[in-house]
Backbone bond lengths (Angstrom), bond angles and torsions (degrees), N, CA, C in turn:
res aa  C-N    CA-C-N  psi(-1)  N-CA   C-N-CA  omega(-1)  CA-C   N-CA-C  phi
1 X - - - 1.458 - - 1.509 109.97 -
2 X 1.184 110.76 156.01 1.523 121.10 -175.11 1.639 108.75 -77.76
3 X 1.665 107.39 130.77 1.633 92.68 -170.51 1.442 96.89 -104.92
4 X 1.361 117.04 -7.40 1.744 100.61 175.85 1.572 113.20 -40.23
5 X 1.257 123.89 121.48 1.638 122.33 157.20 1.193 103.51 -133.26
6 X 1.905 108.80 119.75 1.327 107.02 -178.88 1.793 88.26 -145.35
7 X 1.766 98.77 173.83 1.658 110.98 160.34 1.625 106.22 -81.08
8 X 1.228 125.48 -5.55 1.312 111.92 -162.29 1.667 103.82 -126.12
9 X 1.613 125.18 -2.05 1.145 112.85 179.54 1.698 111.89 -77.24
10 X 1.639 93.12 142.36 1.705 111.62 -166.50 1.662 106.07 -61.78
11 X 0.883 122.98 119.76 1.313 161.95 142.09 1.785 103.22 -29.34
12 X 1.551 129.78 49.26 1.322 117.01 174.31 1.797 128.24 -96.47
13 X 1.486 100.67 143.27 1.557 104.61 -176.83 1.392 123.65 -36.09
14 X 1.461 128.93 138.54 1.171 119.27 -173.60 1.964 118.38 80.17
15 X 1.075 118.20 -6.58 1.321 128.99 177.07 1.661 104.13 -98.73
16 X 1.629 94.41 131.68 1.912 97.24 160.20 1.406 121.55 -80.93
17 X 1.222 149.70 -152.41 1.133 142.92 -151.28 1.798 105.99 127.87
18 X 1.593 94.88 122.65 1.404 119.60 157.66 1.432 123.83 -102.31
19 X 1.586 98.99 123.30 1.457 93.71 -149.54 1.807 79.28 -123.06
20 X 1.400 104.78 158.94 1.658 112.30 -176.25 1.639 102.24 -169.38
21 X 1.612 101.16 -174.90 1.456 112.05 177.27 1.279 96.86 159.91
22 X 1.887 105.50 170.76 1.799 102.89 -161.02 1.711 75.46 -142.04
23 X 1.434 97.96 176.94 0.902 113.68 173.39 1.771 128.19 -93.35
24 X 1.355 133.56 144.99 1.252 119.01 -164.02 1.280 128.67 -55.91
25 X 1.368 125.63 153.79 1.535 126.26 -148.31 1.937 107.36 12.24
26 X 1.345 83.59 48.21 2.040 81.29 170.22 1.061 102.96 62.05
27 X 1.333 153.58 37.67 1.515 139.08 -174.64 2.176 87.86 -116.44
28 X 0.891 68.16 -169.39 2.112 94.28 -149.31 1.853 89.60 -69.87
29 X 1.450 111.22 138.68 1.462 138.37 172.66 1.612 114.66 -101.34
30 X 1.523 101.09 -35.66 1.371 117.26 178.54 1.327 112.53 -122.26
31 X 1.172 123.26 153.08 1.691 130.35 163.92 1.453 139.95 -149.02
32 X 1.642 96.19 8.40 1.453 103.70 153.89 1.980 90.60 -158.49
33 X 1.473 92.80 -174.95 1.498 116.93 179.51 1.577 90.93 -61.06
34 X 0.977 135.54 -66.33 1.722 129.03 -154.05 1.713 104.55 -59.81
35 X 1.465 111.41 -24.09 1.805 102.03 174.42 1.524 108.96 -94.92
36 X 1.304 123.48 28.97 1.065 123.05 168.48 1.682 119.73 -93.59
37 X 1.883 86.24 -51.92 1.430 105.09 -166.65 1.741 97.01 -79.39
38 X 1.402 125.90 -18.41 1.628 125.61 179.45 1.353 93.89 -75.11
39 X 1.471 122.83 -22.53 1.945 107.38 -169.71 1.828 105.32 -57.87
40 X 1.988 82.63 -52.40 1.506 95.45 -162.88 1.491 106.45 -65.04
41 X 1.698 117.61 -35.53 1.729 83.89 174.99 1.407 123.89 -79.47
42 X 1.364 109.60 -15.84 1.567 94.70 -176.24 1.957 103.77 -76.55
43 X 1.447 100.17 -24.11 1.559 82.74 -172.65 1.864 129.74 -73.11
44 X 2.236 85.69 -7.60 1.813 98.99 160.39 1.307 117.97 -82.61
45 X 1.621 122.33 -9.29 1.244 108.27 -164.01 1.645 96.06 -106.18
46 X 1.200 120.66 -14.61 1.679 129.99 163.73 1.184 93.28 -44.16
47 X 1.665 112.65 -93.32 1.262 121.35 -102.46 2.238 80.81 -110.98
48 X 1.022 118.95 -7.70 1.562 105.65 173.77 1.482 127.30 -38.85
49 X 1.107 131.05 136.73 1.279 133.38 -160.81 1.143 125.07 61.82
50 X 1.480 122.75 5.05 1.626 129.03 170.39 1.410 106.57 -115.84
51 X 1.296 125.40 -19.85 1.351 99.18 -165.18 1.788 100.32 -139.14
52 X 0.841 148.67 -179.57 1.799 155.08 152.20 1.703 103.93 -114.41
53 X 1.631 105.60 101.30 1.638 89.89 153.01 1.483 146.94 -111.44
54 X 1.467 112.55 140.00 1.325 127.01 -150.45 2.052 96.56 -75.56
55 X 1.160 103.03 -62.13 1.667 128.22 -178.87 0.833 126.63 -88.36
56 X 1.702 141.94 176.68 1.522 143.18 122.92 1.241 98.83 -159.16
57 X 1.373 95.05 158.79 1.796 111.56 168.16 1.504 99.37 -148.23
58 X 1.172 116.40 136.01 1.470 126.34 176.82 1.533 102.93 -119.23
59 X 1.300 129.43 114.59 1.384 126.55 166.18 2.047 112.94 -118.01
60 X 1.283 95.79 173.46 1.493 80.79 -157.37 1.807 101.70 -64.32
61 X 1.133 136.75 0.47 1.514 117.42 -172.33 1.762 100.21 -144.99
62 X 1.467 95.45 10.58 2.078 100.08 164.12 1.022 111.79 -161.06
63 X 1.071 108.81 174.60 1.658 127.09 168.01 1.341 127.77 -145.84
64 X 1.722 114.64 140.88 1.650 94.54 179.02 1.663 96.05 -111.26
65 X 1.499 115.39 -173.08 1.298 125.98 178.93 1.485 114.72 -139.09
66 X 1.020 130.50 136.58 1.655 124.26 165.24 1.446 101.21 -117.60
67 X 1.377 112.95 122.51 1.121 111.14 -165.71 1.956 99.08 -140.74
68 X 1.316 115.41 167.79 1.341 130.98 173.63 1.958 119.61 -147.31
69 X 1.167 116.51 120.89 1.468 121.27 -136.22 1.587 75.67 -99.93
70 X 1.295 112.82 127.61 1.226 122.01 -178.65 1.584 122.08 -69.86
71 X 1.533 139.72 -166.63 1.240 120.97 -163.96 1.904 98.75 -95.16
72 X 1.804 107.05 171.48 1.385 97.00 -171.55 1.630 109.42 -79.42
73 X 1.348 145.12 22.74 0.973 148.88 -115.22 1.387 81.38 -144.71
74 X 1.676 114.54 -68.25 1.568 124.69 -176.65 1.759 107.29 -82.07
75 X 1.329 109.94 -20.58 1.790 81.98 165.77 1.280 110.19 -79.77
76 X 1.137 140.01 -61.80 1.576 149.00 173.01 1.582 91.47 -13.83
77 X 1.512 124.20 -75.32 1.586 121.96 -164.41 1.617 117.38 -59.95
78 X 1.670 102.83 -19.94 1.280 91.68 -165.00 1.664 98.15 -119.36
79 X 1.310 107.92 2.92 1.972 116.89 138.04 1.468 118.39 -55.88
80 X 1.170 114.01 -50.55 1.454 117.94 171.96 1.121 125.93 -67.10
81 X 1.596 132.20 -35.51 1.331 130.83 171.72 1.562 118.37 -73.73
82 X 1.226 117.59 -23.11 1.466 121.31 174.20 1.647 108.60 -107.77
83 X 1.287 112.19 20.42 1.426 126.47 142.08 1.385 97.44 58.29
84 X 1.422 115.09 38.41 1.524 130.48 152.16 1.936 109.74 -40.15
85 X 0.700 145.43 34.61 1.451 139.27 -177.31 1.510 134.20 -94.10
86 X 1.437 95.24 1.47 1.625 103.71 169.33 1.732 118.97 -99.09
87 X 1.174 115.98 66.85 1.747 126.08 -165.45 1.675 92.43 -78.85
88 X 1.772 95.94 129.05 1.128 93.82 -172.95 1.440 122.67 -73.79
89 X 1.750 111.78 176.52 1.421 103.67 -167.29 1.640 126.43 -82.02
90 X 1.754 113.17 -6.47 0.590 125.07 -134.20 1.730 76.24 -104.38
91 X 1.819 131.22 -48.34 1.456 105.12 175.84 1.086 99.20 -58.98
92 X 1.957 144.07 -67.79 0.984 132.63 -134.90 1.787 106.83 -53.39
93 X 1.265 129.01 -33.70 1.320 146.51 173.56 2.061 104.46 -60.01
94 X 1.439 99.26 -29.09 2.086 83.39 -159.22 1.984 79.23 -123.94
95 X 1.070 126.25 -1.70 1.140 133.49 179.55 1.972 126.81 -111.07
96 X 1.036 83.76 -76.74 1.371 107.55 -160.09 1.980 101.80 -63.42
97 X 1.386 95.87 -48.15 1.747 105.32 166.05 1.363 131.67 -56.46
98 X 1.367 100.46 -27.41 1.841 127.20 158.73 1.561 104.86 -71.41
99 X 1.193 146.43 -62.25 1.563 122.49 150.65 1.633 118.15 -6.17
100 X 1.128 103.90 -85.91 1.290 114.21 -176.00 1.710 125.49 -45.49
101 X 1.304 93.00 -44.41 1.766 102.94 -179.28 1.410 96.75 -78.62
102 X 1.244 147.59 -32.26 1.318 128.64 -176.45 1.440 114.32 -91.26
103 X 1.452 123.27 -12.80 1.407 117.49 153.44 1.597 102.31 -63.01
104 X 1.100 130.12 -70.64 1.440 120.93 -157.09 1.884 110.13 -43.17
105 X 1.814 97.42 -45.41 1.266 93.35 -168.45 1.953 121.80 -72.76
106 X 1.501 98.89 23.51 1.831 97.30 -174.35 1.408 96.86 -79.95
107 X 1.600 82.21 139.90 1.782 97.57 -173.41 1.772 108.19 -68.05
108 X 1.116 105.33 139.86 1.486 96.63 159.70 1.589 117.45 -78.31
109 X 1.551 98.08 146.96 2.089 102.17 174.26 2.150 84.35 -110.86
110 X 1.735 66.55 138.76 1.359 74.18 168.48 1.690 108.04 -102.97
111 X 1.293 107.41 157.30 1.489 129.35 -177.54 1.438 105.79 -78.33
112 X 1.713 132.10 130.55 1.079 125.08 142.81 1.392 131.36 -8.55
113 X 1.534 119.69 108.08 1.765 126.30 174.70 1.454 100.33 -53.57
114 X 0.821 164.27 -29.90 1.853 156.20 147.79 1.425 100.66 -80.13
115 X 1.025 121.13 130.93 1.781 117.32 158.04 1.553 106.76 -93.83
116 X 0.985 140.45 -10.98 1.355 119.74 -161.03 2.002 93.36 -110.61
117 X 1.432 111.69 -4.60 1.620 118.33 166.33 1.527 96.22 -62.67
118 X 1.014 138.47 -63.92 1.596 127.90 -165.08 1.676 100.68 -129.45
119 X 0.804 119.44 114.37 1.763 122.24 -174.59 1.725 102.50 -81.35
120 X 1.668 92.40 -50.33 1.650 99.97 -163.39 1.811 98.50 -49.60
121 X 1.511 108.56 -57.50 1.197 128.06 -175.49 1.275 123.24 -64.52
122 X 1.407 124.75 7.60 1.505 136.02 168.52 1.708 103.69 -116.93
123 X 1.199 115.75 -31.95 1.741 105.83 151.04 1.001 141.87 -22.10
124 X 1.636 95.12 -81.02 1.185 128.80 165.88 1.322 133.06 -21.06
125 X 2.072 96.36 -70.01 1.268 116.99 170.12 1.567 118.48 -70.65
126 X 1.491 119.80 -12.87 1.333 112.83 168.42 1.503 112.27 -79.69
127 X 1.661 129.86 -33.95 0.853 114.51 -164.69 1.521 103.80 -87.08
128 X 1.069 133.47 22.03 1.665 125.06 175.31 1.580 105.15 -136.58
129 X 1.675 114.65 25.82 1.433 124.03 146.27 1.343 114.49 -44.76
130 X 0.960 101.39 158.24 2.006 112.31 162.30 1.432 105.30 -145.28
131 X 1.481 151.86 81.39 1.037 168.64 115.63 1.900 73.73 20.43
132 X 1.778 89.51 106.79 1.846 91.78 149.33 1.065 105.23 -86.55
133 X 1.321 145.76 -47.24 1.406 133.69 155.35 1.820 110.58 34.78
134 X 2.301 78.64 -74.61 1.372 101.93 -152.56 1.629 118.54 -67.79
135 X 1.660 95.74 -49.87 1.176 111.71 154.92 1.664 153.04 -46.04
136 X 1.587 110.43 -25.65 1.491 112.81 150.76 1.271 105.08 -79.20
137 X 1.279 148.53 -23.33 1.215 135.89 -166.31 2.046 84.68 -64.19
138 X 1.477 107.70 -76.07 1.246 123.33 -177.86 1.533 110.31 -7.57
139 X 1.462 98.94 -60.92 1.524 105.50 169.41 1.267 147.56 -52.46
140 X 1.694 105.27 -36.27 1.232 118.81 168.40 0.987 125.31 -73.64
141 X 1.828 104.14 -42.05 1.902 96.74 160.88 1.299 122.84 -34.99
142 X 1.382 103.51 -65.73 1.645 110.82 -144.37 1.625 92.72 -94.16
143 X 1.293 130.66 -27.27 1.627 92.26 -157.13 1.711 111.84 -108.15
144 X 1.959 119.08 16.59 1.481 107.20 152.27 1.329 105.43 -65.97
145 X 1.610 151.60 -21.56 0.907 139.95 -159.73 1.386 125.68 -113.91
146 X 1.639 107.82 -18.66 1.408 114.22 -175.20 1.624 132.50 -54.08
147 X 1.629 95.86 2.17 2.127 95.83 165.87 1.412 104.96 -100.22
148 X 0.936 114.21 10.10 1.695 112.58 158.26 1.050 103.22 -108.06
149 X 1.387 158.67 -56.46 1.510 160.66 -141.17 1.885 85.65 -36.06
150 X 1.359 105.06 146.90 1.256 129.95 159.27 1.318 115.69 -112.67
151 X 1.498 124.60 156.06 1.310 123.84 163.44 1.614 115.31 5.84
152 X 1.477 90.25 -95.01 1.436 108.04 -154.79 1.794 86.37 -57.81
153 X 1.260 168.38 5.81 1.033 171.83 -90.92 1.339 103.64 -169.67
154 X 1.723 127.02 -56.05 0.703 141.59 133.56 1.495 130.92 -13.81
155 X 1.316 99.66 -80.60 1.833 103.40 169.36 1.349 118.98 -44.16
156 X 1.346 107.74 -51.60 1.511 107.56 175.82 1.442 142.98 -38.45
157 X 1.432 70.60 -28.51 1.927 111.58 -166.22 1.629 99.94 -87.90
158 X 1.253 127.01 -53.41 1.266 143.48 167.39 1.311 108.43 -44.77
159 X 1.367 133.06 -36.67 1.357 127.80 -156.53 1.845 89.65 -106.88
160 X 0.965 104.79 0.57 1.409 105.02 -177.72 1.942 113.49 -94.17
161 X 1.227 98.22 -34.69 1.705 114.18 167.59 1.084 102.17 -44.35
162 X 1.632 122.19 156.85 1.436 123.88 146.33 1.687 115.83 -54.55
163 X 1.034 123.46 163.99 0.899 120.52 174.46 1.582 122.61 -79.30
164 X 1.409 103.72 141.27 1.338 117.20 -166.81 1.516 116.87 -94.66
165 X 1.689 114.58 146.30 1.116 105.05 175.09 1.569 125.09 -112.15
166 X 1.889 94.13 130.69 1.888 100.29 -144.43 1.658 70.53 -118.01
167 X 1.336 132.30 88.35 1.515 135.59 149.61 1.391 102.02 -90.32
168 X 1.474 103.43 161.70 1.301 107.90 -176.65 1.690 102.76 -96.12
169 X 1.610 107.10 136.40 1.579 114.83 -171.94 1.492 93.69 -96.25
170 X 1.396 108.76 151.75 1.293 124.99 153.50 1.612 126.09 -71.96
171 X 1.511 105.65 -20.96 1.466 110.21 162.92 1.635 112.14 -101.46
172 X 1.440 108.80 162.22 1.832 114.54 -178.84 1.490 102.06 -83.15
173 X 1.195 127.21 135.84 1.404 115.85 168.65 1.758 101.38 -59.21
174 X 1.546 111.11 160.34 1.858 110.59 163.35 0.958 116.94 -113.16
175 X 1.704 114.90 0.84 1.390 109.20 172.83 1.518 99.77 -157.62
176 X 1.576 90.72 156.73 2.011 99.03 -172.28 1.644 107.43 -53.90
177 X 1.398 104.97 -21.43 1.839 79.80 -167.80 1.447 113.74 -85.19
178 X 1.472 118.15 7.58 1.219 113.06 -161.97 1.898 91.64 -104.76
179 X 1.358 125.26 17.38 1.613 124.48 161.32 1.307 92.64 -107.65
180 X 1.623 95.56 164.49 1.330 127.48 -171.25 1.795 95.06 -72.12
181 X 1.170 129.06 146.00 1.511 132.02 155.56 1.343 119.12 6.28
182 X 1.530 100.10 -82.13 1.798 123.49 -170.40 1.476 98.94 -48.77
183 X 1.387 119.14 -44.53 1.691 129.42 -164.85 2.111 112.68 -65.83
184 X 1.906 79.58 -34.53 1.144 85.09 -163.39 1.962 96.79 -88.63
185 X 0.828 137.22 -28.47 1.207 143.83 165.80 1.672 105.95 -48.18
186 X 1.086 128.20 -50.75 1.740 135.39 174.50 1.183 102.97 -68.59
187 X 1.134 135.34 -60.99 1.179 128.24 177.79 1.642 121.31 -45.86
188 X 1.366 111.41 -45.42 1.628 97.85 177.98 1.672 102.14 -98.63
189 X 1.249 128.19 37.67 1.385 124.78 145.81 1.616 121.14 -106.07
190 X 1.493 106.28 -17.47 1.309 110.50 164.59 1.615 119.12 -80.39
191 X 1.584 117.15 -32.80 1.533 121.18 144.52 0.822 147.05 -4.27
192 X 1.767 88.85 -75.26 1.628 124.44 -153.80 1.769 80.32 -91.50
193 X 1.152 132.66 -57.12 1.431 117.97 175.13 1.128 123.18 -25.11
194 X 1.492 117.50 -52.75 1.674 141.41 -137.62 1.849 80.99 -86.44
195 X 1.206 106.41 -53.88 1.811 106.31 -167.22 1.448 92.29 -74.51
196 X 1.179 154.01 -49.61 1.538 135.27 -158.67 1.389 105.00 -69.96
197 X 1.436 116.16 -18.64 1.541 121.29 -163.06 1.571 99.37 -83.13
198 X 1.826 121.47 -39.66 1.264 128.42 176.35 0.646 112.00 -63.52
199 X 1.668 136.04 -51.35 1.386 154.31 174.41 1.616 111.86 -26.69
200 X 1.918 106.87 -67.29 1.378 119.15 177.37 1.512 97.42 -60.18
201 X 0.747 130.16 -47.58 1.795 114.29 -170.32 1.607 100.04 -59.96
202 X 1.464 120.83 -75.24 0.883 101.22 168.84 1.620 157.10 2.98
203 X 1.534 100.99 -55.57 1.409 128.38 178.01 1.350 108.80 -81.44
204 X 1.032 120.14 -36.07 1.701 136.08 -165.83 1.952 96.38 -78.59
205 X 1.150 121.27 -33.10 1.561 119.60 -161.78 1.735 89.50 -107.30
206 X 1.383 121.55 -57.78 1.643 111.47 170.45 1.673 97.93 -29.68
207 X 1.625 121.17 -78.46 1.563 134.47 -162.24 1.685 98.52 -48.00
208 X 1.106 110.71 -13.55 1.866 96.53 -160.19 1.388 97.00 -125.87
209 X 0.833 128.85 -1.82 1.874 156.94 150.39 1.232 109.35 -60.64
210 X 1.280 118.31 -86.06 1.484 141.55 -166.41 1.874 94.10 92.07
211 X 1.355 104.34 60.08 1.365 112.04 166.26 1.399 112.10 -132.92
212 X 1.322 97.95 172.05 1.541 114.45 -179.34 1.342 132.58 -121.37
213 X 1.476 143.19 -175.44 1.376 123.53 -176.17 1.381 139.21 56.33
214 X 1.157 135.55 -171.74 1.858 119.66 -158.62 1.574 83.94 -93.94
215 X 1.401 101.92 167.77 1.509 127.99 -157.63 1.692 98.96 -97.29
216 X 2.087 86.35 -59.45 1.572 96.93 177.53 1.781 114.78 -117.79
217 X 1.249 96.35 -179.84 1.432 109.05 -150.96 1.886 106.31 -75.27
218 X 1.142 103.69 -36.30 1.375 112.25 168.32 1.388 109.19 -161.97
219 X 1.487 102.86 -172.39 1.427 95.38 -168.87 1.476 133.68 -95.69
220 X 1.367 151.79 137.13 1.437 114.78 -112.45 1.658 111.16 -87.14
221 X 1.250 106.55 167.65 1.488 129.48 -165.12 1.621 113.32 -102.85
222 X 1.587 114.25 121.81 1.186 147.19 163.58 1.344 142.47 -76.80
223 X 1.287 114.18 96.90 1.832 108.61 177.97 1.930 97.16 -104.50
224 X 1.474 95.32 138.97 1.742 101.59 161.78 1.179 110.09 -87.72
225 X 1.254 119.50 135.30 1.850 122.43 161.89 1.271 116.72 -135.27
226 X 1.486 87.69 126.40 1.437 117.81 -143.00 1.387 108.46 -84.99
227 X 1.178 130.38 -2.20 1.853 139.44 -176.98 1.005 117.26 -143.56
228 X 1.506 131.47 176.18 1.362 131.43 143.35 1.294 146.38 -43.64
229 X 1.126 105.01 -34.00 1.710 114.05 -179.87 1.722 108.54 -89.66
230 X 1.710 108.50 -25.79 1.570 112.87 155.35 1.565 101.99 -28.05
231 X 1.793 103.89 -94.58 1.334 135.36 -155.95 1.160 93.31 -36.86
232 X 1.763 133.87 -56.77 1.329 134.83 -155.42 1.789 100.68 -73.68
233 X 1.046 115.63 -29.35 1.713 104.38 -165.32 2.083 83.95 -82.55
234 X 1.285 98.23 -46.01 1.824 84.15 -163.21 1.757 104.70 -51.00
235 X 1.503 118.47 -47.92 1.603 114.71 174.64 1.195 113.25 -52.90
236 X 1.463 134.00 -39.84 1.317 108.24 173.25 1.337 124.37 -90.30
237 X 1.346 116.52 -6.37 1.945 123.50 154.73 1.550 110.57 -61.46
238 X 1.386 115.94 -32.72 1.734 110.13 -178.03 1.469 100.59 -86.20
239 X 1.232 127.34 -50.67 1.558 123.94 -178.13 1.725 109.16 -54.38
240 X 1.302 103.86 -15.92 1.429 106.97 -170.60 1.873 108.35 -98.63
241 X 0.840 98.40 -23.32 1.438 101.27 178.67 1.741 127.50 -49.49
242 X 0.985 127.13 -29.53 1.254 117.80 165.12 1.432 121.90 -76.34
243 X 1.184 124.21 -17.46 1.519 138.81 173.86 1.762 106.95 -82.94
244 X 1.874 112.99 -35.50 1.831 116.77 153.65 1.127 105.00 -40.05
245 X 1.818 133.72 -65.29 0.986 142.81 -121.41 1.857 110.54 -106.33
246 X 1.489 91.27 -20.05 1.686 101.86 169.01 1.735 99.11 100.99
247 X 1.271 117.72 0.10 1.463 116.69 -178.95 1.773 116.77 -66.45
248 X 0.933 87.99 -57.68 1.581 106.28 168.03 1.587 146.05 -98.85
249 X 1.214 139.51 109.74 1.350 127.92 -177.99 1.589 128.65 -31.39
250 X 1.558 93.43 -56.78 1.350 102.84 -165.73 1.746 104.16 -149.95
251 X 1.349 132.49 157.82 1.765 135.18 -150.82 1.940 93.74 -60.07
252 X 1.615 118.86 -26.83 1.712 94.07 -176.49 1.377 104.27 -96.57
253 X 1.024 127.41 28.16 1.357 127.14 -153.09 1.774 93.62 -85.96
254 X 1.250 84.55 -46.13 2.249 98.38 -159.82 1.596 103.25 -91.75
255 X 0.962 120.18 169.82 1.554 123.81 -169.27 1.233 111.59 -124.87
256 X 1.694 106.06 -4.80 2.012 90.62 -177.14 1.688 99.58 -132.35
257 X 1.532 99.74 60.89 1.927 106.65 153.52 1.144 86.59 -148.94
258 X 1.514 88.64 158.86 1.206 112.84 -177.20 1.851 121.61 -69.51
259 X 0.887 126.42 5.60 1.437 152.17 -174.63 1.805 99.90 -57.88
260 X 0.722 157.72 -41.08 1.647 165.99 170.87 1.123 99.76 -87.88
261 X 1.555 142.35 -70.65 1.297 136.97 -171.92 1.100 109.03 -51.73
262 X 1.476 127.30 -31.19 1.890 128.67 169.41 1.088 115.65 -72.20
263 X 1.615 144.51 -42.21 1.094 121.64 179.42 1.933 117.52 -100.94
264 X 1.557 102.20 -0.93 1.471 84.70 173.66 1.464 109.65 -138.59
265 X 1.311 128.16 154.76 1.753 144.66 -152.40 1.438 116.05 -43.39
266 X 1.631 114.44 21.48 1.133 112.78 168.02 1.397 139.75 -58.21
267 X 1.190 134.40 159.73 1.732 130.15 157.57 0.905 119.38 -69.18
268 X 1.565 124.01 97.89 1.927 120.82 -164.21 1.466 110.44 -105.91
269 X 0.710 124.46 -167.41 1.507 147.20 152.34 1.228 121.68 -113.73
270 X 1.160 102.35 -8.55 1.841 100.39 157.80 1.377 121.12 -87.73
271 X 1.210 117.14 152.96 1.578 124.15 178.14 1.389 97.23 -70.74
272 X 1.473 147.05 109.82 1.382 119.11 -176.73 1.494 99.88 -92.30
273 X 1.603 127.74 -28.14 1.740 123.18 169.76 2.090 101.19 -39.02
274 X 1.069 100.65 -51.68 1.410 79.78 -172.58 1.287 116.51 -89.01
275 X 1.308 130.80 -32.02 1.631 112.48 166.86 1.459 117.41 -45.10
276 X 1.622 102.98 -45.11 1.626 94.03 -158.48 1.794 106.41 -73.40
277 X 1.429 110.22 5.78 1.416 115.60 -172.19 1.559 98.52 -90.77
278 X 1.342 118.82 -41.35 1.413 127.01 167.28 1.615 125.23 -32.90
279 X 1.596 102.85 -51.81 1.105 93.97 -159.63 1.743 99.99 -111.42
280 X 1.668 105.91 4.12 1.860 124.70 176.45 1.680 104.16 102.96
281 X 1.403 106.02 -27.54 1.729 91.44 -165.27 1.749 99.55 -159.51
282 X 0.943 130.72 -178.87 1.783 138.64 155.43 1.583 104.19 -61.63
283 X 1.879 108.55 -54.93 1.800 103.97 168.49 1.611 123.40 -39.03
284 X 1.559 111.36 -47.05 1.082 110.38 -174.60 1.316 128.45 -68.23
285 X 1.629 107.82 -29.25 1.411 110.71 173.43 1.365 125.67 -70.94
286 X 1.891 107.36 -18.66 1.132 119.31 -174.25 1.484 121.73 -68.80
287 X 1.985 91.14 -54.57 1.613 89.88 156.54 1.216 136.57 -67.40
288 X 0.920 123.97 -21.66 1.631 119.16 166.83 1.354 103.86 -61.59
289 X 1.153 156.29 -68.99 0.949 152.30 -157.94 1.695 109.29 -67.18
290 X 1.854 122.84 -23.98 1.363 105.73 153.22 1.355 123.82 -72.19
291 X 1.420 122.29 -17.62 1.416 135.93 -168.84 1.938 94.38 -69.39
292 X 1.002 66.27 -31.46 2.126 68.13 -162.61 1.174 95.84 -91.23
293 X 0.995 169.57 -18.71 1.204 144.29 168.69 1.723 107.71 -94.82
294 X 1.177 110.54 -9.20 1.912 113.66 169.91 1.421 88.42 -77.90
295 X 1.306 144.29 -70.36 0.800 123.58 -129.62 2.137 112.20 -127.94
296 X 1.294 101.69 27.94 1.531 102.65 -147.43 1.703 99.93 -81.28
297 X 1.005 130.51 -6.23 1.708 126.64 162.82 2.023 110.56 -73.24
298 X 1.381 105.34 -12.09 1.812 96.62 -169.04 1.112 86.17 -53.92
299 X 1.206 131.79 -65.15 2.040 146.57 -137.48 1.205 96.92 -86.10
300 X 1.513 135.35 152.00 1.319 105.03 165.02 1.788 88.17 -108.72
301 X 1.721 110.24 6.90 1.457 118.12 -160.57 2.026 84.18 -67.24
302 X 1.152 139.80 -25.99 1.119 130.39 -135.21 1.899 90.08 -120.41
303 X 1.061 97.61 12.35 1.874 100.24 171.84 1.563 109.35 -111.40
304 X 1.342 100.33 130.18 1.806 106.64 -178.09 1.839 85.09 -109.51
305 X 1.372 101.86 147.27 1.223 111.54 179.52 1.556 106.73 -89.74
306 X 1.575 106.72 141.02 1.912 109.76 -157.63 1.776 79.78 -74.06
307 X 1.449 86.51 170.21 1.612 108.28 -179.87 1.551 110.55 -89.55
C-alpha cells in the first residue's frame, strides 16, 4: 500500500484514495443525529460528478472516506455546471503562471546547417522546434490577464498548450507540480471541492453550536491506494471502524457507515455497481468483511493507522 499521507498529495483522475480527518484536539464533529444525516447530504451535493464513493464511517469526532476521483473529462463538465469559476489566486499565481513560463522557456534545437547532409536528422530536429515566436505570443495573450481567468478561462488556456503527456505512471505524483497542467487543474478542483465542503460543515456546527474557531484539526488527510486489494482492505477497515472504536457490536449495529446501505436496497451514496464489482457480488463483500474482522491483526498490511 501507498504510505504517502499528506494534506497536499494530488488528488488525480482515475486514482482511489482514503481520505479522513478528526476533529480538533479530538473533540466532537457531530452532536446529534441531524449533523450526521446534513454531512451525508451536503457531502453528495459537493462532491457529485467529482468523485465515486466506495465507503464511509462517520463517528462522533472523525470520519473516513473511500473514495475514487472520477475521469478529467467529468470533473471539468461538472466544474462548469456548478459554476465552479472562481479558481483561486493563489494556484493561478504558483501554478497556472508556471504554464506559461515554461512554454516560453523551451529551448530551441537547431536544424542541421545543410539539410540535405542528414535529412532523417533535420526532421527530427524540426519536428521538436517550438517557434518562440509562438510562444511569447502565448504569453502575451494570457498572462496580463490570468488573475482574473475563470474556469472556462482556464480550459481555453489548456487547449492552447501543446499537448500534454497524461500516461498513466506507475508511481503517485507527491506534489501538484510534478502533473502535466490539465492534471494539475483537476486535481485542485477536486480539493478545492473537498475543503469548501469541510468548510460548510464547519460553519453550519460553529452557527448551530454557538461556537467559535476551527471545527477540525487540519485540513483533511489523504492516502493513495494503489490496487485492488488496497481499496478492498481500506472499505472494510472504514465499515469496520465503529466496532475498532467500541461503538458498535457488530457492521449493522451503527447507522453512520456505509455497511447496510451496501448490501441492502437502500438510497446510498455509494456507487454500489462498482463496489459490488470490486469485491464480484454483495456475497463477496459480505465475506470479506467477516474475514476482516476474524482476522484483521494477522496482516499488519491491512491496518491504516487511526487519525
Amino acid at each position: 500500500m501507498s504510505t504517502h499521507s499528506d494534506i497536499s498529495l494530488p488528488l488525480t483522475p482515475g486514482e482511489f484514495y482514503h481520505i479522513y480527518n478528526r476533529g480538533n484536539e479530538k473533540r466532537l464533529i457531530f452532536f446529534e443525529r441531524g449533523h450526521y444525516f446534513r454531512f451525508l447530504q451536503k457531502l453528495a451535493e459537493y462532491m457529485k460528478g467529482y468523485v465515486d464513493f466506495y465507503a464511509y464511517a462517520l463517528l462522533p469526532n472523525h470520519f473516513h472516506l473511500c473514495i475514487e476521483i472520477k475521469s478529467t473529462e467529468e470533473i471539468i463538465n461538472e466544474a462548469k455546471k456548478t459554476k465552479f469559476l472562481d479558481i483561486d489566486s493563489l494556484f493561478k499565481r504558483r501554478y497556472v503562471m508556471s504554464w506559461l513560463m515554461k512554454e516560453l522557456s523551451q529551448p530551441n534545437i537547431k536544424t542541421p546547417q545543410t539539410e540535405g547532409e542528414n535529412d532523417i536528422a533535420f526532421e527530427h530536429a524540426t519536428r521538436l522546434t517550438v517557434p518562440p515566436i509562438w510562444n511569447e505570443q502565448l504569453l502575451l495573450k494570457h498572462l496580463p490577464k490570468i488573475m482574473e481567468y475563470s474556469l472556462f478561462d482556464l480550459v481555453e488556456l489548456l487547449n492552447e498548450l501543446p499537448e500534454q503527456d497524461n500516461k498513466v505512471c506507475t508511481k503517485h505524483a507527491s506534489y501538484l507540480e510534478e502533473l502535466s497542467p490539465e492534471r494539475q487543474l483537476v486535481s485542485y478542483l477536486v480539493s478545492e471541492r473537498f475543503r469548501r465542503f469541510l468548510l460548510s460543515h464547519a460553519r453550519y456546527i460553529n452557527e448551530t453550536r454557538g461556537r467559535t474557531g476551527s471545527l477540525f484539526q487540519k485540513a483533511f488527510r489523504r492516502k493513495h491506494l494503489f490496487d485492488p486489494s488496497d481499496v478492498k482492505s481500506v472499505i472494510t477497515y472504514i465499515n469496520h471502524n465503529p466496532i475498532h472504536h467500541g461503538i458498535g457490536g457488530d457492521y449493522n449495529s451503527y447507522d453512520w457507515t456505509s455497511y447496510k446501505s451496501s448490501i441492502h436496497n437502500y438510497t446510498s451514496l455509494i456507487n454500489k455497481t462498482k463496489l459490488w464489482t470490486l469485491f464480484s457480488d454483495v456475497s463477496g463483500f459480505i465475506e470479506e468483511h467477516k474475514r476482516y474482522q476474524q482476522h484483521r491483526w494477522e496482516n499488519e498490511r491491512y491496518y491504516i493507522e487511526e487519525v
